[in-house]
N, C-alpha and C positions, 0 to 999 in steps of 0.2 A: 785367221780370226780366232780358233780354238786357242793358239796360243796367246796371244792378246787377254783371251777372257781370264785363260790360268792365271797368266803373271797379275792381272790386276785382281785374281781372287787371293792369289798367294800374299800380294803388299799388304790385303788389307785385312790378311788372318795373321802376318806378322804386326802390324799396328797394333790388331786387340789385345794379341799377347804382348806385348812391350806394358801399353798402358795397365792390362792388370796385373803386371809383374809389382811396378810402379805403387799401385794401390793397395797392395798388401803391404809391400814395404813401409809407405806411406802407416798402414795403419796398425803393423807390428810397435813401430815408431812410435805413435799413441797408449800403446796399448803397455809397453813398457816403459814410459817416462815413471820418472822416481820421483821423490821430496821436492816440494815447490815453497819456496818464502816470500815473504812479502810486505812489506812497512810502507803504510802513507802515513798521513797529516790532514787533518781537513782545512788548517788554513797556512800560508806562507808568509803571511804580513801581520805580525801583533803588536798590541800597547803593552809596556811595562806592567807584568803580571796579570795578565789577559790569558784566561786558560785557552789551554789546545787540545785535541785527544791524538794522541798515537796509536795508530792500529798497526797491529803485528800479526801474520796471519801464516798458518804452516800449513801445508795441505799432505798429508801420509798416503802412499796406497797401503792396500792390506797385508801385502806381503815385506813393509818393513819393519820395525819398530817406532813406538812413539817418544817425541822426544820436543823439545820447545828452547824459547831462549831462557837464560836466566841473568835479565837483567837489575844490577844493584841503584848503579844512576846516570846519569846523563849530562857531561860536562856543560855549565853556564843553564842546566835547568833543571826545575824541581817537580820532584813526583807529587802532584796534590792529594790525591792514594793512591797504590796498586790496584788496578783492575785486575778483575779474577778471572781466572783460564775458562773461556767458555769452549764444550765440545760439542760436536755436531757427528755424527755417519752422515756418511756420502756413501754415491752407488759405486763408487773408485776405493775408497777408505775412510781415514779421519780427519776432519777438519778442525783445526785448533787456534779462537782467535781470543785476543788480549787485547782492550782498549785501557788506554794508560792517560788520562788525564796530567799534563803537566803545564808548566809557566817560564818564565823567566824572568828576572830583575835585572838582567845585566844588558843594556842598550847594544845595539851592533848587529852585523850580519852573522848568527852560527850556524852549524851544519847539524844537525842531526846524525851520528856517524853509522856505516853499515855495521848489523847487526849477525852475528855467526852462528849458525848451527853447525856447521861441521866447517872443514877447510876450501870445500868448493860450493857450499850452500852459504850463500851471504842476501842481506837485502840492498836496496839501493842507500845512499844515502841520505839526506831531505836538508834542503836548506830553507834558513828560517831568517827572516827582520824582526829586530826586534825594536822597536822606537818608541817618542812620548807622544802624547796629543799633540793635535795639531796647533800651532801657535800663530798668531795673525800681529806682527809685530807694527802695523801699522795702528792696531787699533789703541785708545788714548789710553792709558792710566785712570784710575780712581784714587782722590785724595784719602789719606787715612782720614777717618772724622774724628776731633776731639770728644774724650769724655764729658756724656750731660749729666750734671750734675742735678738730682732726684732730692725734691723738697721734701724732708719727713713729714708724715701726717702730725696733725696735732694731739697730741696725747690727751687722752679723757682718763681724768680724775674721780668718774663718780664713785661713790662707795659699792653701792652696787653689782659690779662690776665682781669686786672681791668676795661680797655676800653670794654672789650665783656662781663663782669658780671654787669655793668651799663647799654649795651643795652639792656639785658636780662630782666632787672626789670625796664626800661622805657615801653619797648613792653608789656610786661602784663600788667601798670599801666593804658595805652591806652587803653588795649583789655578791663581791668574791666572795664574804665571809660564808654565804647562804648555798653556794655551789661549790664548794672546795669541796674535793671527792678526796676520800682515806686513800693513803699511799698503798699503792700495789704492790702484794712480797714478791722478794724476787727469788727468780726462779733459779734452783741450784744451776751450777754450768757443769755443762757438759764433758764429757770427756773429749781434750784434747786428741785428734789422730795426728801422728806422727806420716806426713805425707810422702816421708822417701817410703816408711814404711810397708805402709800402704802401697803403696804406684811396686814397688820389687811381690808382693801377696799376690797382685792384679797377674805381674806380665809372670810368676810361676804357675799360676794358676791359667794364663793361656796357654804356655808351653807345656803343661800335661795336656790338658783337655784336647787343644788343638783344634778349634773350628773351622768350619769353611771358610776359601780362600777370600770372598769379601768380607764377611764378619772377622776374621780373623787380624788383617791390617786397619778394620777399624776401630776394634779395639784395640790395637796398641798407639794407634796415633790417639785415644781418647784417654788412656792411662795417661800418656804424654801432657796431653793438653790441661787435665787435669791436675798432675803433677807442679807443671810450672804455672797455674794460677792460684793454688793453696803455698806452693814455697816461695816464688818470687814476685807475686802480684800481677802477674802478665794475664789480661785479658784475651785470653786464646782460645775460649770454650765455643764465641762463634764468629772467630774470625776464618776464612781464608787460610789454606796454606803459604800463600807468597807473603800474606799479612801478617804471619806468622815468624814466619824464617825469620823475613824483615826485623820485627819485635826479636829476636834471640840474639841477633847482631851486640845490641847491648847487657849479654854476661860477657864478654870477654874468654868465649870458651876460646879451646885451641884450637887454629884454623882447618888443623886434618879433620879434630873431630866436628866442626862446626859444616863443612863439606859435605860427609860423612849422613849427618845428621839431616841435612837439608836435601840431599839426593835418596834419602828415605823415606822423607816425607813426602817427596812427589813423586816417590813410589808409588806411596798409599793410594794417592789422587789418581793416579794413570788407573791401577786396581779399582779404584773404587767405581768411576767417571768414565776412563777410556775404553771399558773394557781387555783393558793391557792381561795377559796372562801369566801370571811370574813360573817361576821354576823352583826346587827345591832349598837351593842357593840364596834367592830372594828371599824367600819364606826365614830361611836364619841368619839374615843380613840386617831385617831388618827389625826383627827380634832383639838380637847381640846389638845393632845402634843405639837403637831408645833405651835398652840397660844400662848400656855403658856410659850413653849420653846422661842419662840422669845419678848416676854416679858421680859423673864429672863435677855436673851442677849442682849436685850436693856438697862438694866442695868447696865451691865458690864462695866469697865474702862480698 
C-alpha cells in the first residue's frame, strides 16, 4: 500500500513539473516575441471612387528600434492624402499606426499588395472590388424632352424708366466722389533675404552652438522647411513629414540624395515623437543631409 501511495505521489510531482516546465516556456515565448505588422481595410466592396481607409499598424518592443513602411503608392489606387504617423507607448513598446485614405477609378477585382518592413516582417495582402452603381436594366428609359421655347416679356418704353436709371448712377457718382479717401504712400520694401543664405547662417549657427538633442533636429528640419517655402514655394511650414517628402518628389533631386534626405527627416520625427534616441553619427547625418540637400536645391532650375 506504501508503495502504491509513492508511485501515485511520484506521477503526480512528475505532472506539476512537466506542466510548469511548459509554462515558462510557454511564457519566455511571449515575453520575447519581436516586431509585429499589420494592414486592414474597413471595407472590401466599392463604387468607383468611393473612398476607403487603409490601416497600417507596427507594434515595437523596447528593446528594438523604430522603424515603419514607406510607402509612395498603390497600384490601380489613389492616395486622397497621406495620413500622419500616429504614436502611442505601450506597456511592451511602441505602437506605430497610419490611416491612409485612398480610392480607385479603375473597375475590377485588385489586391492590395503585402507591405515590408524588413524580409521576414510583411503584412497580409487585401483584396478589394471595385465596381459602378447598381444598374436595374429592366427599368424603362426617359424621353429626351424638346427645347420650350420662352415668350420674351414685352419691352416698356416709358421714359421714365431712363430718367430713374440716370439718377441712379448720378447718386453713386456723388456718393464715390464724397468717400474717395487719398491714396495711401507706399511703404519703402524691404530688404530682400537671400534664403540659401540665410537657411547655411541658421544650420552654422546650430552646429557651433549645438542644442539638445530634441531642439536640435527641430531646428534643422525647420531651417529646412523654411528654406524650401521662401525658394521653391512648397508649403511645408505645417505640413506632415510624409506630406512633405511627398511635396519634394517634384524637384527632381537626385534619387541617393532625395533617399538621403527623406530618411532624415523621419529621423527627426522618430526624435522628436518616438522617443527614438540617436547617437553621435545621427547627430552629423543629419546635419551634413539638410546642407547638402539644400545646396543641391539651390541648384535646381
Amino acid at each position: 500500500m506504501a508503495a502504491f501511495i509513492y508511485q501515485m505521489i511520484n506521477k503526480e510531482f512528475y505532472r506539476i513539473f512537466f506542466t510548469a516546465i511548459c509554462l515558462i516556456v510557454a511564457l519566455r515565448g511571449i515575453a520575447q516575441s519581436g516586431t509585429t505588422v499589420k494592414a486592414t481595410i474597413d471595407k472590401n466592396h466599392i463604387l468607383i471612387g468611393e473612398p476607403i481607409e487603409l490601416r497600417l499598424e507596427v507594434n515595437i518592443p523596447e528593446n528594438e528600434s523604430i522603424r515603419f513602411f514607406s510607402i509612395d503608392s498603390i497600384s490601380h489606387f489613389e492616395f486622397l492624402h497621406p495620413g500622419k504617423i500616429d504614436t502611442t507607448n505601450t506597456s511592451n513598446g511602441t505602437r506605430l499606426i497610419q490611416i491612409i485614405p485612398i480610392t480607385s477609378f479603375d473597375s475590377g477585382s485588385w489586391v492590395i499588395p503585402s507591405f515590408s518592413l524588413t524580409e521576414t516582417l510583411k503584412t497580409d495582402s487585401l483584396p478589394v472590388d471595385v465596381g459602378f452603381s447598381p444598374f436595374n436594366p429592366e427599368q424603362p428609359y426617359h424621353d429626351i424632352k424638346d427645347i420650350i421655347e420662352v415668350e420674351p416679356a414685352e419691352k416698356k418704353q416709358q421714359w421714365w424708366w431712363y430718367a430713374a436709371g440716370a439718377g441712379v448712377i448720378l447718386l453713386i457718382l456723388i456718393i464715390y466722389l464724397l468717400t474717395k479717401k487719398k491714396p495711401v504712400p507706399v511703404a519703402a520694401p524691404k530688404a530682400v533675404i537671400n534664403p540659401y543664405e540665410e537657411a547655411m547662417k541658421q544650420i552654422a549657427a546650430i552646429e557651433r552652438n549645438k542644442p539638445e538633442v530634441k531642439q536640435y533636429y527641430s531646428e534643422l528640419t525647420d531651417v529646412f522647411r523654411l528654406y524650401i517655402f521662401q525658394k521653391k514655394g512648397i508649403l511645408s511650414l505645417q505640413k506632415t513629414m510624409d506630406d512633405m517628402v511627398i511635396q519634394l518628389k517634384g524637384l527632381n533631386m537626385g534619387k541617393e540624395r532625395f533617399d538621403q534626405l527623406s530618411q532624415a527627416l523621419r529621423l527627426s520625427d522618430f526624435v522628436k515623437f518616438a522617443k527614438y534616441i540617436p547617437g553621435p553619427e545621427d547627430d552629423r547625418m543629419i546635419l551634413d543631409t539638410i546642407k547638402k540637400s539644400i545646396e543641391e536645391i539651390e541648384q535646381l532650375r
